[in-house]
N, C-alpha and C positions, 0 to 999 in steps of 0.2 A: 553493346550499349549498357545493358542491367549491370554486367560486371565493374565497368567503370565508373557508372552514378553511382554505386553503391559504396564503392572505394572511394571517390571521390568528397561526397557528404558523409560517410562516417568519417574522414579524415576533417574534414572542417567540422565538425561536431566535437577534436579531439579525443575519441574513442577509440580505444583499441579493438582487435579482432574478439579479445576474452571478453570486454567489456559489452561488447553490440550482443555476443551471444548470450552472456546471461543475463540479457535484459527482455529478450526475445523466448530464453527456453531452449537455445541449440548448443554446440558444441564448437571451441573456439575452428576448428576443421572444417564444421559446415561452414563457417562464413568465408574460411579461406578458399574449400572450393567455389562457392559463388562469386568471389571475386578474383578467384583465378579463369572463371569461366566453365569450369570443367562439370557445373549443375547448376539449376535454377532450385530456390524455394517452392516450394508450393502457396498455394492464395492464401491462406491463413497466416503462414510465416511472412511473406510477401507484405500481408498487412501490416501484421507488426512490427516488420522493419519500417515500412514508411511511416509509422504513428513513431515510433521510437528516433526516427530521425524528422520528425516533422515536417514531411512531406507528401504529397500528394501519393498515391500508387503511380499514378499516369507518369508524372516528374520521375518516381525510382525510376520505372521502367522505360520510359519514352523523351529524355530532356536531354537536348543537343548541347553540346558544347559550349559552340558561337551565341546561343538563347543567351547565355550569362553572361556575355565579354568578357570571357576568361576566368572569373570568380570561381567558375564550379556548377553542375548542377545541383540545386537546392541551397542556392547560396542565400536567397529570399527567403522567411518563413511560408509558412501556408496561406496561400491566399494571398501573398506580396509578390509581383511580377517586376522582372526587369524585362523589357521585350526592347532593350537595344536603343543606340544612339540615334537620336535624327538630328540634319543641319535646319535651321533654320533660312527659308528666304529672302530676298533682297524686299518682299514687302512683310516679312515677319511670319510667312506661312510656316507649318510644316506637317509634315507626313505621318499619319498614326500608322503604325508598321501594322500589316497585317494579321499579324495573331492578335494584338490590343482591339483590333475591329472586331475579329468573328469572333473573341471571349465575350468581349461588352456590347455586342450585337450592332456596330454602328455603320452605319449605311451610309453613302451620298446623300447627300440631302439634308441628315441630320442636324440639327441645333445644337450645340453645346454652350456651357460656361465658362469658363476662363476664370478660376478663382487663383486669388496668389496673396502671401506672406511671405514677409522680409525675412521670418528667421524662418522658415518651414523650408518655401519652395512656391510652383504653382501646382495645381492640379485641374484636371477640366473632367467633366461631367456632364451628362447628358439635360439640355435643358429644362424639358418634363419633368425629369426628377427631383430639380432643383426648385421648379416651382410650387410640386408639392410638396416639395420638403416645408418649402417658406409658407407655405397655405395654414399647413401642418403646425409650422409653430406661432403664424399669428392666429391660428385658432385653439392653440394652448393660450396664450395670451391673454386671448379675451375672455377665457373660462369657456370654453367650447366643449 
């Protein structure tokens, strides 16, 4: 799996093997055994391939395939998730897939927002949050 994320998003980074390694400190060979599979990095190196490709360590070493619908792993910047397609239901429901729940901690039960923009998109957020946020700025507001 390391071998392939790493070829993977160095390849969508457009970056060559010479390029990733002297950005890193290694030798354009180290990178080709690591993504020939025939070694791993060590944690230090490890790191700074994911900072250098702007990725998470967990992403270099642990980001499936299908996660991306085909883009790539680390096709997202850091901190930007694509966690996969849902259909919407015949009452306008839909499904937060699994990893979007236990990243962003959301439970049954849960309240959310529903915010949306014509040229953006929608996004949804956790209620509490949103009504501190708003707390937040109408108590900028009033000079708070």
């Amino acid at each position: 799996m390391f071998k392939d994320n790493l070829f993977q998003m160095r390849k969508l980074r457009h970056l060559t093997q010479e390029e990733l390694a002297e950005k890193i400190g290694v030798t354009r060979q180290a990178v080709a055994k690591w993504e020939a599979g025939d070694s791993v990095p060590d944690l230090e190196k490890s790191r700074l391939l994911a900072e250098c490709l702007d990725v998470s360590l967990d992403e270099l070493v642990n980001s499936e395939p299908d996660a991306s619908l085909g883009l790539g792993p680390g096709a997202s910047p850091r901190g930007k998730h694509l966690f996969g397609v849902v259909t919407v239901g015949d009452k306008g429901q839909i499904v937060i897939p699994a990893r979007a729940r236990k990243l962003f901690h959301i439970a049954p039960g849960d309240r959310l927002v529903v915010l949306g923009d014509e040229a953006q998109g929608l996004a949804v957020m956790k209620a509490e949050a949103f009504l501190e946020m708003a707390a937040q700025i109408r108590d900028a507001m009033e000079g708070k």
